[in-house]
N, C-alpha and C positions, 0 to 999 in steps of 0.2 A: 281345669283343676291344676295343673300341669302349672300353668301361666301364673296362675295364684298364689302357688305354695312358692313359687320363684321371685316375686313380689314380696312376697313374704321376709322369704331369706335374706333380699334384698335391701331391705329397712332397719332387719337387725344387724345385718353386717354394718350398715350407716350408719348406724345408732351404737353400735359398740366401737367404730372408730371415732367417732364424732369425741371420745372423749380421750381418745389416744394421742398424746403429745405429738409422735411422729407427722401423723396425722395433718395435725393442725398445722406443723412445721411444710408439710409437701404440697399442705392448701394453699398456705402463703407465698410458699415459691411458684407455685402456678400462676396464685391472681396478681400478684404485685409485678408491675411491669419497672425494668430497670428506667431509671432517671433521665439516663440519654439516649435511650431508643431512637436511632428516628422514625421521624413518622413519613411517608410520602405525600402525606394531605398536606405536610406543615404549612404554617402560614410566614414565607419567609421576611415578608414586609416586617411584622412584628417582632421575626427573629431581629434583623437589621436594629431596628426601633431598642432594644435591650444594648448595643452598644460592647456586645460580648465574644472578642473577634475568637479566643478562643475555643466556643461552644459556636460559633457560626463554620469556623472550619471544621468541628467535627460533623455537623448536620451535610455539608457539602464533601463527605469523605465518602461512605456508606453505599446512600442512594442508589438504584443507577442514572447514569447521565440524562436521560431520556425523562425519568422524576423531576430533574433539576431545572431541564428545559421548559418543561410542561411551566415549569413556576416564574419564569423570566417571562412567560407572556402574559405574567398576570404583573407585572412589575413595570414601572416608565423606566426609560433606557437610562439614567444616572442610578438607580437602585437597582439596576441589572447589574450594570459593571462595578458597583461597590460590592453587590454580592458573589460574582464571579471572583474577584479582587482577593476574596479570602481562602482564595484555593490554587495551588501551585496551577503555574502554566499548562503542563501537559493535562490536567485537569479541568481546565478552562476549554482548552481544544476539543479533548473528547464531549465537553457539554456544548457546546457551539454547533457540535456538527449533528445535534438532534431538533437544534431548533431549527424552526418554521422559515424559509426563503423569507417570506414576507420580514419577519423578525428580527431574521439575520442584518438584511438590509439599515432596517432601523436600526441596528447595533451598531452597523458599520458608522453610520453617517454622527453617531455620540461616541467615537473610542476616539483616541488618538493616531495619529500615524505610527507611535516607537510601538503602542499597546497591538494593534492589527498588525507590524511586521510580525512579533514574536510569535503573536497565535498561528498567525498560516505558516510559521516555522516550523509549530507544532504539529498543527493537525493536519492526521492522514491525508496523503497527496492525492486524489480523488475527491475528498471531502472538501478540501482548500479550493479545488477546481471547479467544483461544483458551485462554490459561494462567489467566485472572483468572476462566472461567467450570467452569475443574477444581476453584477452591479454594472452601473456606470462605465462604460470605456475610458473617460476622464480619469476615475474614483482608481480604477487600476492601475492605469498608468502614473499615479499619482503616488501608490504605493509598494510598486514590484521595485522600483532605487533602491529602497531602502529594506529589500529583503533581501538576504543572504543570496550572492553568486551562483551556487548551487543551488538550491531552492528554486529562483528566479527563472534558471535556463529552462529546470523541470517545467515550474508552471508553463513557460510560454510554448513547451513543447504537447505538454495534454491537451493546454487550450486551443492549440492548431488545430482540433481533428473534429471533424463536423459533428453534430450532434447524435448525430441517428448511426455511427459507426462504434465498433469496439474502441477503438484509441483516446475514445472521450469520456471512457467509464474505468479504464482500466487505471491501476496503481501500479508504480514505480515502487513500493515498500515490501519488496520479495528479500525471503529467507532463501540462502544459493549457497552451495560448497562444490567441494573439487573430487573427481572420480576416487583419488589416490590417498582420500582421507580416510584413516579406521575411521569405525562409529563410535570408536571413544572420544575420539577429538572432533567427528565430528558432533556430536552433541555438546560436547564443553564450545564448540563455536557458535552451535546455535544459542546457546544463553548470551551468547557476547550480543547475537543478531537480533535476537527476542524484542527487545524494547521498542526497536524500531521498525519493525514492518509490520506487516496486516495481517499473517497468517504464517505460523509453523509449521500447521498439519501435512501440509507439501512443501517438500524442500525441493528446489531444482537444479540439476547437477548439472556446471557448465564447464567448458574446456577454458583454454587461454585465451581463445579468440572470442570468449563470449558467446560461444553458440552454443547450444541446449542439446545435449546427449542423455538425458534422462531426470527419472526425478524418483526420491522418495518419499514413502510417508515417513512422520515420526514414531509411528508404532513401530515402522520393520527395524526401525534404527534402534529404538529402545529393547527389544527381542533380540537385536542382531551379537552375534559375538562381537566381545569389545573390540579383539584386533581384526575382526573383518571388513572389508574397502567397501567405502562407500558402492563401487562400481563391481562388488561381489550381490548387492541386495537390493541395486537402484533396477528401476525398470526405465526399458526402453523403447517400449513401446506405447507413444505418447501423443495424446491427441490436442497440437495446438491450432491455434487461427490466428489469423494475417488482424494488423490495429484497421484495415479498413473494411471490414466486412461487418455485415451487417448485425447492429447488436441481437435484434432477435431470432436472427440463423444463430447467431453465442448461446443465444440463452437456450436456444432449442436443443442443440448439440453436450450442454450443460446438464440439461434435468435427462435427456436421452443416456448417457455413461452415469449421472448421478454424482457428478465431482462439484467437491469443494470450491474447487481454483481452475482454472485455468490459465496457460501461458498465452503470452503473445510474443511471438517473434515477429522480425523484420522479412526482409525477404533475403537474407544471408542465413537465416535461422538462427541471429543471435535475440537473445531475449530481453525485451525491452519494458516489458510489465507483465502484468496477470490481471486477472479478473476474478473475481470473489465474489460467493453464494449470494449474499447481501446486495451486491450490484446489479447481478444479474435481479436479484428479486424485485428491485425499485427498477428496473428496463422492462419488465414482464409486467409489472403495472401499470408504468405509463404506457407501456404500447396496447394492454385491454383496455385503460382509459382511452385512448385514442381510437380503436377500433370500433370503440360503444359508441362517442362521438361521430365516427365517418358511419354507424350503419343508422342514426338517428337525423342525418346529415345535416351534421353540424361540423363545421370546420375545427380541428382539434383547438383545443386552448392549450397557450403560450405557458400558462402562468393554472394555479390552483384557480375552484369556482371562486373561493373567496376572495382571492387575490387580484382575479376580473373585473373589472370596472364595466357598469351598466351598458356602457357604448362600446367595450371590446364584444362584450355578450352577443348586444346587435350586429356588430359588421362578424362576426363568427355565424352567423343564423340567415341572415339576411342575403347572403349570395345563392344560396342551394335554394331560399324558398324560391326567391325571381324566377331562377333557373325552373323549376318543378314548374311553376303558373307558365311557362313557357311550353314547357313540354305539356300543358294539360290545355294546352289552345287544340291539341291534338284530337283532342276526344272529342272538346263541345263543337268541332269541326265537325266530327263525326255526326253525332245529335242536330246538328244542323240541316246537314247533308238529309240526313231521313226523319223530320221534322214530318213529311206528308204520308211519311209509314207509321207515324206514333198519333199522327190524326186521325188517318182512318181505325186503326184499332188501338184503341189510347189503354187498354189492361196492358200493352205490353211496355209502357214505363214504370209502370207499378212494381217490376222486376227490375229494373237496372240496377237500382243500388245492393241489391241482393248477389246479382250474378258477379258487379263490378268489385264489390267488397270482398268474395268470394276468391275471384283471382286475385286478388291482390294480397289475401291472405296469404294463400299457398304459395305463390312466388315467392313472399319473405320468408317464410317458412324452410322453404329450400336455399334460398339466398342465405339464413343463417347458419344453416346447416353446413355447405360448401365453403365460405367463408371461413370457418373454426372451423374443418375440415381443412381446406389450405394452409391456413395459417397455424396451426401445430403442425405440419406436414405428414399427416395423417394420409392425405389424399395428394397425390402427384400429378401435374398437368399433364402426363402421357397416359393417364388413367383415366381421363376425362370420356372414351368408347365407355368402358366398363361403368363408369359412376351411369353414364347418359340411358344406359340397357336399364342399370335399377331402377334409376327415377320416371322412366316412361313404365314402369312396371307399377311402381311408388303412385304413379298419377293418375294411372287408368284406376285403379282402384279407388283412390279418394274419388275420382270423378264419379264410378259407375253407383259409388254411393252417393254422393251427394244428389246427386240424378235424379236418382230415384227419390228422395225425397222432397226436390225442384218437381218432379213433374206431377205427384200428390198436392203440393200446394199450387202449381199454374193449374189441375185439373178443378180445385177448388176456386181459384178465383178467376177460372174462364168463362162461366156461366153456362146459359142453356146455350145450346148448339155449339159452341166453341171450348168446350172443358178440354175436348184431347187433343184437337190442333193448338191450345196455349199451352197443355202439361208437355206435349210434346217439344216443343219450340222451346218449354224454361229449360226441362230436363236436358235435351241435347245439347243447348246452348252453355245449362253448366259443365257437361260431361267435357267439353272441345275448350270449354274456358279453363276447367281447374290443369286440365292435363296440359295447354299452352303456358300458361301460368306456371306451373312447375319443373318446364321445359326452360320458359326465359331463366327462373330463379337459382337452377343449375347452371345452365351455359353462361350468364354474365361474371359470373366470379372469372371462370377459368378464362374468357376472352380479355379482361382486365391484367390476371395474371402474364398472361400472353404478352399484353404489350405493357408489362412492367409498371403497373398502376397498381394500388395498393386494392385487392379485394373485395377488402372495407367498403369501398365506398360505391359497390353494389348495395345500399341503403334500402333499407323499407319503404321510403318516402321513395325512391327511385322508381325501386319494383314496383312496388303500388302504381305508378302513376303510368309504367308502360306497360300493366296488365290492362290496367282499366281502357287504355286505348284500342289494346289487343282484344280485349274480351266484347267492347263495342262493337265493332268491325264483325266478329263474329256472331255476337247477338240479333243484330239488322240482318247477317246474309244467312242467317238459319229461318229467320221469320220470311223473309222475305220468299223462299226457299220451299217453306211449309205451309206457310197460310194463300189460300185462295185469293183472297182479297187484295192480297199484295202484291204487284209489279216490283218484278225481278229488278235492280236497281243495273244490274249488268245487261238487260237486254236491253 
């Protein structure tokens, strides 16, 4: 009733405004959408096709870059750079550095040389680096002459630094003042600095020699009394990292404090870049994209799926499987070997793939586990006693369960006279296989770690294939072991 009489109310309030001027006036400002909105769908080809530079640079004003980008890959690279064209430089930069590597490339090779000096003049030193180490060594060297002195020496200083280190993601574009500045000037310096670097929200406070004695936020500075020194509000207690250490110990050390930024000093402790949330976030991808790769063992890719070419796909895929059929000569050695214990009582192949699938599970299981357990540094190699006490705890239990339901089905399919010497023989043989199994899939991470091999590439297809040899071995020497019929293969 309640609901009804509200309904009610509802239709004559509608019905008595419906014919109130205001009314009508507050409909129309609601439905009527302004003229030049943009839209993020637009269709810029068609914009282009109108011939209306000044409605085309406001459409490229708005947006975000990353809108604008998405739209250059629907465009052929001479209607890319006629529409980039209609938007200041520094505008052009920030939309370049959301497009697609593949993209970019193609961009590079239809601009000109004066048009690619300006842009990597512009855009973020990180982003520029990023784009100059996809192309050609030719194509670079063909165009660092003709870009600015400064600029130039930058580039060829980030592009030094190997790929997988801090020094190859970090920016040169830091906001920096001096101990002995109030916060009133310093902030009137920061607006001077603003334009040109990557991030305000930490400022970092250097001496005369350029070395890093603390930092502040912008907030303490915006709070702080106007006449108090920088070096009354900066903290200094401050956690940087060396440009060669490894990006994802950065990025762990990153999301561990929860910061913005990070410095990078030299080893004088003068500051020579930073590292920013953003970077670290595209490092922290590609290194899970890489990790998902080495545990499916698959050689990491160079380049995006798309970007892969049919034949990189194969020679990325094609070493680990050889490798595997190699390691799995192991087993049918095995199968070989007691060929005359599967003759005489032939129900016990009808288990193999059960028991072998089995271990092979639970190894990767645990191999996943320790794996992203090392690699977030959740678990430390000197912890490796403690993790090895749980997982033999972890494994007798899966085992003593699966066991028991191994030895229900070998009782079932052992027949007359032999149901409990095969229930016996499945059951025990899973109980010694899962708990092997989940022994290998713990200790190969950390013996990996050990000798400085990436984790990762304790792989599923790994574990699988040296459970399944393990769990043989131990399948034959249990029947062998349990059943009568069978000659001990060791005596």
């Amino acid at each position: 009733m309640i609901h009804r009489s509200c309904e009610r109310r509802h239709r004559a309030v509608k019905a008595n405004a419906a014919d109130d001027p205001r009314f009508l006036d507050f409909q129309a400002d609601m439905t009527d959408q302004p003229p030049d909105q943009p839209n993020p769908n637009e269709d810029y080809s068609e914009l282009l096709g109108e011939d209306d530079s000044k409605r085309i640079s406001q459409r490229l004003t708005s947006p975000h870059p990353a809108v604008i980008a998405e739209a250059l890959e629907k465009l052929d690279t001479d209607q890319a750079w006629e529409l980039l064209g209609h938007a200041p430089i520094e505008r052009q930069a920030a939309v370049f550095g959301f497009v697609s590597a593949e993209r970019q490339q193609e961009l590079v090779s239809g601009a000109g040389t004066d048009r690619m000096c300006r842009l990597l003049e512009a855009m973020p030193h990180d982003d520029r680096v990023d784009l100059l180490k996809a192309l050609d060594t030719e194509v670079v060297e063909g165009l660092l002459p003709f870009v600015g002195r400064a600029d130039r020496e930058d580039i060829r200083k980030l592009m030094a630094w190997p790929e997988d280190q801090a020094g190859s993601v970090m920016t040169t574009d830091y906001a920096w003042l001096r101990a002995e500045l109030s916060a009133e000037n310093a902030i009137a310096q920061l607006r001077e600095q603003a334009p040109g670097v990557e991030t305000i929200y930490y400022v970092y406070v250097l001496d005369e020699k350029q070395q890093l004695v603390g930092f502040v936020s912008l907030r303490d500075l915006i709070l702080a009394d106007p006449q108090a020194k920088v070096k009354d509000v900066m903290t200094t207690d401050l956690i940087s990292v060396r440009p060669d250490q490894d990006q994802e110990e950065v990025a762990q050390l990153m999301a561990k404090y929860d910061l913005l930024a990070m410095p990078v000093v030299d080893e004088h402790h003068r500051l020579i870049g930073i590292l920013t949330h953003d970077d670290i976030a595209d490092v922290l991808q590609v290194e899970a994209t890489r990790d998902f790769h080495l545990t499916a063992a698959v050689a990491p890719l160079a380049r995006s799926y798309h970007e892969t070419r049919a034949l990189g796909l194969y020679r990325r895929r094609v070493g680990w499987l050889v490798a595997l059929v190699g390691v799995n000569l192991v087993s049918t050695g095995i199968i070989e070997r007691h060929e005359d214990m599967l003759a005489t009582v032939i129900t016990l192949a009808f288990f193999i793939p059960l028991l072998i699938d089995s271990g092979g599970n639970t190894g990767s299981q645990a191999a996943t586990l320790m794996v992203r357990a090392i690699g977030t540094g959740e678990v430390k190699l000197r912890q490796w006693f403690q993790v090895m006490g749980k997982e033999l705890a972890v494994g007798l239990s899966l085992g003593v369960t699966m066991a028991a339901a191994s030895f229900l089905l070998g009782a079932f399919r052992g027949g007359e006279g032999e149901a409990v010497t095969i229930g016996l023989i499945v059951g025990f043989s899973m109980l010694a296989i899962v708990l092997v199994s989940n022994v290998i899939g713990t200790v190969l991470p950390f013996i990996l770690t050990k000798l400085r091999i990436d984790p990762a590439v304790a792989s599923s297809p790994l574990i699988t294939t040296i459970a399944d040899a393990a769990g043989l071995f131990i399948y034959f020497t249990i029947a062998a072991a349990l059943h009568p019929a069978i000659p001990a293969w060791w005596t």
